[in-house]
C-alpha positions as semicolon CSV with decimal commas, in nm:
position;residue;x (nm);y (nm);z (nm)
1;X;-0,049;-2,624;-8,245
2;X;-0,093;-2,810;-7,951
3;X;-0,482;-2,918;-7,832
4;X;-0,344;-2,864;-7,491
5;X;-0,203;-2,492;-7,567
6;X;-0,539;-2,392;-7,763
7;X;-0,666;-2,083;-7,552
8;X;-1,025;-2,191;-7,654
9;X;-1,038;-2,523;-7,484
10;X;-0,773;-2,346;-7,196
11;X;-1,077;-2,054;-7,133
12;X;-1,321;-2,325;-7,109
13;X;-1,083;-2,449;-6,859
14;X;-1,100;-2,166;-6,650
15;X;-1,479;-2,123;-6,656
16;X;-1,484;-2,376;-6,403
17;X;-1,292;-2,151;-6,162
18;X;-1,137;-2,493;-5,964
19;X;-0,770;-2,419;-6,064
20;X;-0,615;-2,374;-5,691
21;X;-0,949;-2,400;-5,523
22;X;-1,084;-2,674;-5,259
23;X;-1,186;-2,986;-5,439
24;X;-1,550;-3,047;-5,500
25;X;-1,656;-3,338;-5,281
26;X;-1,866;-3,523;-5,496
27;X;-1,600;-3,517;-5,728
28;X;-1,307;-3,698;-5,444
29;X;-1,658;-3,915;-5,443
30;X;-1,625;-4,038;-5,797
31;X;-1,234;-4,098;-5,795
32;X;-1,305;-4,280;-5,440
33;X;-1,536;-4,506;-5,669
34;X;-1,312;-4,530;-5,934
35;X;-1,033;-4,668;-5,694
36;X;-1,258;-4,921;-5,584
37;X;-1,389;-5,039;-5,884
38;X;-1,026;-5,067;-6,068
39;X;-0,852;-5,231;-5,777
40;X;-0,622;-4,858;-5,778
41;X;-0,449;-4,704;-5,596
42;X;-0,498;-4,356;-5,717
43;X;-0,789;-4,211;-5,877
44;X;-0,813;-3,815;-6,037
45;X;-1,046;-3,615;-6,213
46;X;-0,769;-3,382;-6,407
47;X;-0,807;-3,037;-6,579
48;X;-0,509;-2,966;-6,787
49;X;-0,439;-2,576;-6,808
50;X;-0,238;-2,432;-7,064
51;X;0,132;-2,552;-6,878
52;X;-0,002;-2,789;-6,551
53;X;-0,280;-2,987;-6,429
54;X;-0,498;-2,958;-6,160
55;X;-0,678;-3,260;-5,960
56;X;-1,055;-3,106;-5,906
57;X;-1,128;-3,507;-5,769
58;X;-0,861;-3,671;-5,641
59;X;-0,781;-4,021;-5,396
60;X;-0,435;-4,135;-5,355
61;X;-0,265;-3,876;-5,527
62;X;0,030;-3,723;-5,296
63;X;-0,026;-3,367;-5,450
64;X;-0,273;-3,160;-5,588
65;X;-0,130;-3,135;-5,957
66;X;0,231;-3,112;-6,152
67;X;0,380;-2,962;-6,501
68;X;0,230;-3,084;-6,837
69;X;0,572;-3,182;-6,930
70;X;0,530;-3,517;-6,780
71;X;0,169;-3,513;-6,785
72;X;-0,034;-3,867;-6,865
73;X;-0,362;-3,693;-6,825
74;X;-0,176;-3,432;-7,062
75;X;-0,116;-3,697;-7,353
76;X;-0,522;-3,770;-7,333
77;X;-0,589;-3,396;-7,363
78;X;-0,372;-3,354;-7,661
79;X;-0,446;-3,695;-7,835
80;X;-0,857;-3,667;-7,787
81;X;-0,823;-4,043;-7,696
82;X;-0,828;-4,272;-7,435
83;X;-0,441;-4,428;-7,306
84;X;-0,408;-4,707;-7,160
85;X;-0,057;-4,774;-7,042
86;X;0,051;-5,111;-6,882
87;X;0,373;-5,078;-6,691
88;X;0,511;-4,702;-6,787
89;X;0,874;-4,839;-6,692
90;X;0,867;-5,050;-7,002
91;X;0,768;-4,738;-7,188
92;X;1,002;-4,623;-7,380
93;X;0,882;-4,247;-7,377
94;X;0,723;-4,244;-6,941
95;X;1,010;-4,493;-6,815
96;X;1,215;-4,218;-6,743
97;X;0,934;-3,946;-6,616
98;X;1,015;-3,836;-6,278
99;X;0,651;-3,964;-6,158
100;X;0,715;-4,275;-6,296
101;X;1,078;-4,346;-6,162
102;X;1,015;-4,091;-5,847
103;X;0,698;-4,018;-5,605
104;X;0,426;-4,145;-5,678
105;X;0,566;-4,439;-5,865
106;X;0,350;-4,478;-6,111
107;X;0,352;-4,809;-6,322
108;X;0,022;-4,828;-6,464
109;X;-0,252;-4,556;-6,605
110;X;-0,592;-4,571;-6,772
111;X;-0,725;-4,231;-6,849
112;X;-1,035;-4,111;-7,080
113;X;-1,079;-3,749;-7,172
114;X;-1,316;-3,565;-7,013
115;X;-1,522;-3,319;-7,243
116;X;-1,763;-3,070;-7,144
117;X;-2,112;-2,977;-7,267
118;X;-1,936;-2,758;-7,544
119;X;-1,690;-2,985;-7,661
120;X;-1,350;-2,888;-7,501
121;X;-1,143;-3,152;-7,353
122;X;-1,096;-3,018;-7,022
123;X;-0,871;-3,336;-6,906
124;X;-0,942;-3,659;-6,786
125;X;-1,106;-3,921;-6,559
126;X;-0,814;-4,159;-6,461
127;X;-0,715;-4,478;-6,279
128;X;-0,356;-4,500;-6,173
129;X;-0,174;-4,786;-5,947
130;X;0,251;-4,843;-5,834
131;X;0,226;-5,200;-5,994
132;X;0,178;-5,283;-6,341
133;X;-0,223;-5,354;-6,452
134;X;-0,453;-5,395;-6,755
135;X;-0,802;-5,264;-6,824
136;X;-1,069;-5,469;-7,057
137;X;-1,354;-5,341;-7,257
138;X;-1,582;-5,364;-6,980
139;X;-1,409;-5,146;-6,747
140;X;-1,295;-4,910;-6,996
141;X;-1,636;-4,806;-7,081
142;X;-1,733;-4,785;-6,684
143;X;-1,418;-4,507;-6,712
144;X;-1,617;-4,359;-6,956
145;X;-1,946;-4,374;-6,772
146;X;-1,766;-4,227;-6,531
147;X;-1,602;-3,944;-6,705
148;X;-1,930;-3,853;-6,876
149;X;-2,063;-3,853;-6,487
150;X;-1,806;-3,562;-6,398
151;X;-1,817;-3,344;-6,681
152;X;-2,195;-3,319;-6,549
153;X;-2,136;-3,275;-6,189
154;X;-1,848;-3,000;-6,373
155;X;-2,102;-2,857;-6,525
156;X;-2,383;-2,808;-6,255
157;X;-2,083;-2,678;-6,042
158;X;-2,006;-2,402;-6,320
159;X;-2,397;-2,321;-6,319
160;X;-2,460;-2,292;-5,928
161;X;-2,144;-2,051;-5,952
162;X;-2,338;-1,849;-6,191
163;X;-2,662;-1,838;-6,006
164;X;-2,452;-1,752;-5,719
165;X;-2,301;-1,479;-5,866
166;X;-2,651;-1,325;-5,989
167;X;-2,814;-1,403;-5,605
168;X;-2,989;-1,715;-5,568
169;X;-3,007;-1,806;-5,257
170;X;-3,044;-2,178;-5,321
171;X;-2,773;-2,187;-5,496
172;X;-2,519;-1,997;-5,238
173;X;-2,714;-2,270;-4,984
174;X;-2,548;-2,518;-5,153
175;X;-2,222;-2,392;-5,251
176;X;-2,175;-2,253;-4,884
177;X;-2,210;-2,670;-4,795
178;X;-2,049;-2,768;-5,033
179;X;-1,768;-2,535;-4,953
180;X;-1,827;-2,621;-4,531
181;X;-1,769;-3,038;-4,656
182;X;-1,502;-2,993;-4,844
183;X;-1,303;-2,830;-4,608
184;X;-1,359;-3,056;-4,324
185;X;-1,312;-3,370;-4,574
186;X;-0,953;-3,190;-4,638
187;X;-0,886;-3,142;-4,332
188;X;-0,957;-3,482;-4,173
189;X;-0,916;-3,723;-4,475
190;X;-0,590;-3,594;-4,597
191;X;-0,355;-3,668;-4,319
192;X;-0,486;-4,025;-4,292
193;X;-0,423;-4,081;-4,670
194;X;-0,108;-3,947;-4,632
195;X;-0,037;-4,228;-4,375
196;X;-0,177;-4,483;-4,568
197;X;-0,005;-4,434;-4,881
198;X;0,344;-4,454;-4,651
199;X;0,149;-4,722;-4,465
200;X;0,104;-4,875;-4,819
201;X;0,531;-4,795;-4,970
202;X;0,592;-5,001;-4,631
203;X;0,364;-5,305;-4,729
204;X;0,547;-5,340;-5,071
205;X;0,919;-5,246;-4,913
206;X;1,059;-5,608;-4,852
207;X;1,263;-5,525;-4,563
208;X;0,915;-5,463;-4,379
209;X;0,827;-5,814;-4,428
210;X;0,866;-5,914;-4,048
211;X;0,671;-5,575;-3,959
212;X;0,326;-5,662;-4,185
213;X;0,165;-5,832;-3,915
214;X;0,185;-5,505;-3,708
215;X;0,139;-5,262;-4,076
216;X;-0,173;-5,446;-4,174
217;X;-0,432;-5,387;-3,897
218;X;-0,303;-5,031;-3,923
219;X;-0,404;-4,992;-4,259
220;X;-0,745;-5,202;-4,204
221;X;-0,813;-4,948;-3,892
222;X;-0,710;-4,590;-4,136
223;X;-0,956;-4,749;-4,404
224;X;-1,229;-4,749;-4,144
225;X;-1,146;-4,467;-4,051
226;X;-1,185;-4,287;-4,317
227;X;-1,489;-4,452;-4,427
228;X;-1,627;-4,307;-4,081
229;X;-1,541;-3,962;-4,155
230;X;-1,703;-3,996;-4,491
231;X;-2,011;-4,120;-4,327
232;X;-2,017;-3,816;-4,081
233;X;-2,017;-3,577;-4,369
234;X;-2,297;-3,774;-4,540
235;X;-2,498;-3,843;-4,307
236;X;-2,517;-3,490;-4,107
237;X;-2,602;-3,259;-4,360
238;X;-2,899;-3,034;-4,312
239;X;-3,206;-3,201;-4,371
240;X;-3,329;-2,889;-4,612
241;X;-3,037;-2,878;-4,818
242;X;-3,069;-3,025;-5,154
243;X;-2,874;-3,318;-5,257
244;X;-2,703;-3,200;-5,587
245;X;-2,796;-3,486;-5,839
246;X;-2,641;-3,521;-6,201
247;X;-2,919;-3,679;-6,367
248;X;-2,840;-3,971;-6,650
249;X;-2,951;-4,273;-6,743
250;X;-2,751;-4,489;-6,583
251;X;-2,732;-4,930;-6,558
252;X;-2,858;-5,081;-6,252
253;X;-2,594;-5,338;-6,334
254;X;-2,264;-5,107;-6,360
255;X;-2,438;-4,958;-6,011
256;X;-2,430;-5,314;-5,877
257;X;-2,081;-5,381;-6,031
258;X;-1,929;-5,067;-5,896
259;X;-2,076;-5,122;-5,511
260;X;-1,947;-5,475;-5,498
261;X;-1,596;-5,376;-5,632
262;X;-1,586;-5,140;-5,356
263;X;-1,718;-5,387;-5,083
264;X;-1,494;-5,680;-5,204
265;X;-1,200;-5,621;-4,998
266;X;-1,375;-5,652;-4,638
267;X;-1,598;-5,935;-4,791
268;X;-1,302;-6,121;-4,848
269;X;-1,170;-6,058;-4,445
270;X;-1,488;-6,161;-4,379
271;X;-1,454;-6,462;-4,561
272;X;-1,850;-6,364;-4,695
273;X;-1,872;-6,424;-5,097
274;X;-2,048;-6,178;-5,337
275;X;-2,280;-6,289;-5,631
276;X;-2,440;-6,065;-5,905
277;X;-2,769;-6,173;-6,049
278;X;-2,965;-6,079;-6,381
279;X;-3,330;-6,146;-6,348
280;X;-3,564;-6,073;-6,639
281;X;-3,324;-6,061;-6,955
282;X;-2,934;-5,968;-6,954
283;X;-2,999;-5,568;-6,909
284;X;-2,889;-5,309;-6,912
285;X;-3,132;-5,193;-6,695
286;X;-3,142;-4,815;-6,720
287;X;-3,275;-4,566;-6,502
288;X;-3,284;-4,162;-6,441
289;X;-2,976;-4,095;-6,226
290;X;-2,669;-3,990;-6,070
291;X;-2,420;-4,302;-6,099
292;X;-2,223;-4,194;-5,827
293;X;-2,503;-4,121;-5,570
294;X;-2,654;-4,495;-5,673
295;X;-2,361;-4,656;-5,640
296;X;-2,288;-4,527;-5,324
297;X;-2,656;-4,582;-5,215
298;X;-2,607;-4,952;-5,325
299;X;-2,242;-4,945;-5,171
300;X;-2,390;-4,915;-4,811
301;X;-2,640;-5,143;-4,893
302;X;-2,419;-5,417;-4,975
303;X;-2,132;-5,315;-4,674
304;X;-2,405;-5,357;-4,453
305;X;-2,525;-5,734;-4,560
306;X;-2,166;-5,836;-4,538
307;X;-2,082;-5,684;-4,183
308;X;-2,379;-5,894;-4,043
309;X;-2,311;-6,225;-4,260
310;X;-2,179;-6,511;-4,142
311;X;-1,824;-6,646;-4,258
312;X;-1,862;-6,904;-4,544
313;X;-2,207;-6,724;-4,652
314;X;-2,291;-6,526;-4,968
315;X;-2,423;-6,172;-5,067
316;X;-2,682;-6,193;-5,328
317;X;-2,664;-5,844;-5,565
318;X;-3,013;-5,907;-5,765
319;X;-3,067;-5,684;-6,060
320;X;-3,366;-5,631;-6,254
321;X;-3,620;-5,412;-6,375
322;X;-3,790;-5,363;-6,050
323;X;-3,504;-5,253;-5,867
324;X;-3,186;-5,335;-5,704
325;X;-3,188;-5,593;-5,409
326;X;-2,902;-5,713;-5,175
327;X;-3,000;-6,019;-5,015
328;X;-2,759;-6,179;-4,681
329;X;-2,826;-6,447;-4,482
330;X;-2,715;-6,325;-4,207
331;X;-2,773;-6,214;-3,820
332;X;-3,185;-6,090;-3,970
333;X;-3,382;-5,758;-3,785
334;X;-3,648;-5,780;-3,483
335;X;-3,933;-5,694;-3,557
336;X;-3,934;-5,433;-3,310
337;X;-3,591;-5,258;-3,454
338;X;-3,711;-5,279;-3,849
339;X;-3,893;-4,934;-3,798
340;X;-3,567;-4,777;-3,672
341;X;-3,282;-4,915;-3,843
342;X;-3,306;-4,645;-4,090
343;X;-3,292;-4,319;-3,876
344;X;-2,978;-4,168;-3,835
345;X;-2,681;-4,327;-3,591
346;X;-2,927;-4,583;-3,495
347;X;-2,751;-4,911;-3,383
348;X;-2,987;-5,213;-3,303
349;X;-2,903;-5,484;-3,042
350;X;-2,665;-5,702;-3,254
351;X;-2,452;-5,438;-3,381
352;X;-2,397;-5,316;-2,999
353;X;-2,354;-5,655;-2,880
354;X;-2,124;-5,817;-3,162
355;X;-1,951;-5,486;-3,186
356;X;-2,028;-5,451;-3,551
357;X;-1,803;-5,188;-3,725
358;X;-2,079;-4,841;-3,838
359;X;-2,235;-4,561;-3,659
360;X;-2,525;-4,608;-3,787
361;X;-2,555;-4,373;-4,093
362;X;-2,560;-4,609;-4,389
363;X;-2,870;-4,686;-4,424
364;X;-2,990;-4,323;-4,371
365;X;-2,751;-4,180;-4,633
366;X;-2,872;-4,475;-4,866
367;X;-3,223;-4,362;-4,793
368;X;-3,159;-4,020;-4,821
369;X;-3,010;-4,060;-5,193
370;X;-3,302;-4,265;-5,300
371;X;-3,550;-4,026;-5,216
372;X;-3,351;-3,750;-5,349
373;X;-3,401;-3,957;-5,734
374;X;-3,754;-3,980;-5,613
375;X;-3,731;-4,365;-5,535
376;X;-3,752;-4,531;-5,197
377;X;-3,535;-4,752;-4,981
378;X;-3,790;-5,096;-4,821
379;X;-3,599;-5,335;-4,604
380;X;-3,724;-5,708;-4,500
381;X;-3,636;-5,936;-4,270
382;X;-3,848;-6,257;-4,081
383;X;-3,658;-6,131;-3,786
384;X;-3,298;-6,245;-3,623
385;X;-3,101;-6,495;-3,759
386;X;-3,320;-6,505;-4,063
387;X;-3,130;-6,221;-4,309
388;X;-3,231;-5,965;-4,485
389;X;-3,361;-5,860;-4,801
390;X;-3,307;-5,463;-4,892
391;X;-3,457;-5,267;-5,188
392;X;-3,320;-4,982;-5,392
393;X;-3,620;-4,878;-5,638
394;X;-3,558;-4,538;-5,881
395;X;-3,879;-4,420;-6,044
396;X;-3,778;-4,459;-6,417
């Protein structure tokens, strides 16, 4: 019989009570890193049901699942193993799947399985792009990092819904946020990716070549865009409501390597180079947390250095065993503004004055998920024009 038909592993399936429900946030989260850090397109985190799948973390993806029949994440489930497929139209069993030669065009896919606390593969944590790709050791075992990183947040999700269920209030706190953000992230994020996945079939459609000039600052503009809304829905939750962590140890360096993947694209428009550094040994460097919460904690940290760095400068990453540190040489903070850059929407003189892309919630939400993994968040600076030297320290 197949593993994907066997009602054991399909039950398990359903104890997670996402089939057909809104997506859990920090789960579009992980895929979002995902994208970034694979140079995708399209990102899921896939349970495969008895005859379809269901994206429970999605970015890029046109629809919210399909049939098993012509299932990728489908072949994982029913292999146990990780597949790695190049170009699926030189396949000679995908070429002819109707994603593959239809909407959404897919071309290449790296998937892992994703298996729960009691062993069932529930599906898979994928990377999936419309041109052909490859994926080395290194980043195959980030996909696994990753897919070990949502069958956690899977499984706190299953266990709030139980507490729920038996009356903690806590618990229906959270869930009743949870429930609040995903909405709104539906509701305002989906219609822009919709335009910029036609934005992006445009970019690649020869014809358009003329037009690019015009299709590009589009794109650049839905990207920020959405970056904003994210931000909003970060940055505004109530102050007394828990940030759900998954707990792990996780490598200061994949942290570093996954924030810079996902701040490479506007470093290179802003013509501002990124550099990791190793100090004290080659790592890893592990500490007690949630990969995806770091990340995105070291994410804003690094966004931030580049948007006030010079052209033609670098972005130091430094990892070691006393922390994470992004280091710019860039436009520096008074004195008088270093006490404040952290609070929330606060925009110092520069930023106003230079126009500076932000509304000023990185470096809260940055703070807020360090103290959350009981660490702390210390910027420097010798004041402006000097750069600036910020800390991410989690208490190991």
């Amino acid at each position: 019989m197949s593993a994907v038909a066997d009602e054991a592993r399909v039950a398990a399936v359903g104890s997670y009570h996402l089939l057909d429900a809104p997506r859990p946030v920090v789960l579009d989260e992980l895929t979002r890193l995902a994208s970034s850090v694979f140079e995708t397109s399209m990102s899921t985190v896939t349970l495969v049901g008895a005859d379809r799948q269901w994206f429970a973390g999605s970015t890029g993806m046109p629809s919210s699942g399909g049939p098993i029949d012509t299932s990728f994440c489908g072949v994982v489930v029913d292999r146990r193993v990780p597949l790695i497929v190049q170009d699926a139209l030189s396949h000679p069993v995908f070429r002819t799947w109707e994603n593959v030669v239809g909407a959404p065009g897919i071309r290449f896919y790296a998937g892992v399985p994703l298996v729960d606390e009691d062993g069932f593969t529930l599906g898979t944590m994928c990377v999936l792009d419309d041109r052909p790709g490859e994926v080395g050791d290194r980043r195959l075992e980030m996909l696994h990092t990753m897919a070990g990183q949502a069958a956690g947040h899977l499984a706190a999700i299953r266990n709030r819904l139980l507490l729920t269920e038996v009356g903690d209030e806590l618990s229906r706190a959270i869930s009743r946020e949870e429930d609040f953000v995903a909405t709104v992230s539906h509701e305002l994020r989906t219609p822009v990716t919709t335009i910029q996945g036609y934005l992006e079939l445009l970019v690649d459609n020869e014809e358009m070549a003329p037009y690019r000039k015009m299709i590009e600052p589009i794109q650049r503009n839905g990207e920020r865009l959405v970056r904003m809304v994210d931000h909003l829905l970060a940055g505004t939750r109530p102050a007394g409501t828990p940030l759900p962590l998954l707990r792990a140890e996780t490598d200061l360096i994949t942290v570093a390597e996954a924030a810079m993947a996902a701040c490479r694209a506007a470093a290179g428009q802003r013509e501002v180079a990124l550099r990791l550094e190793i100090t004290g040994g080659e790592g890893p460097f592990p500490v007690p947390g949630d990969f995806t919460r770091l990340s995105q904690a070291a994410e804003h940290l690094v966004r931030n250095a580049v948007l006030f760095s010079p052209a033609g400068s670098a972005v130091r990453v430094r990892v070691g065993e006393m922390g994470l540190d992004v280091i710019d040489h860039g436009a520096g903070i008074p004195a008088d503004e270093l006490p404040h850059v952290i609070e929330r929407f606060y925009r110092g003189r520069f930023a106003r004055e230079q126009a500076v892309p932000g509304v000023g919630l990185g470096l809260s939400i940055a703070q807020r998920i360090l103290r959350a993994h009981d660490g702390e968040l210390t910027l420097e600076s010798e004041g402006s024009g000097k750069g600036t030297t910020a800390r991410m320290v989690v208490i190991s």
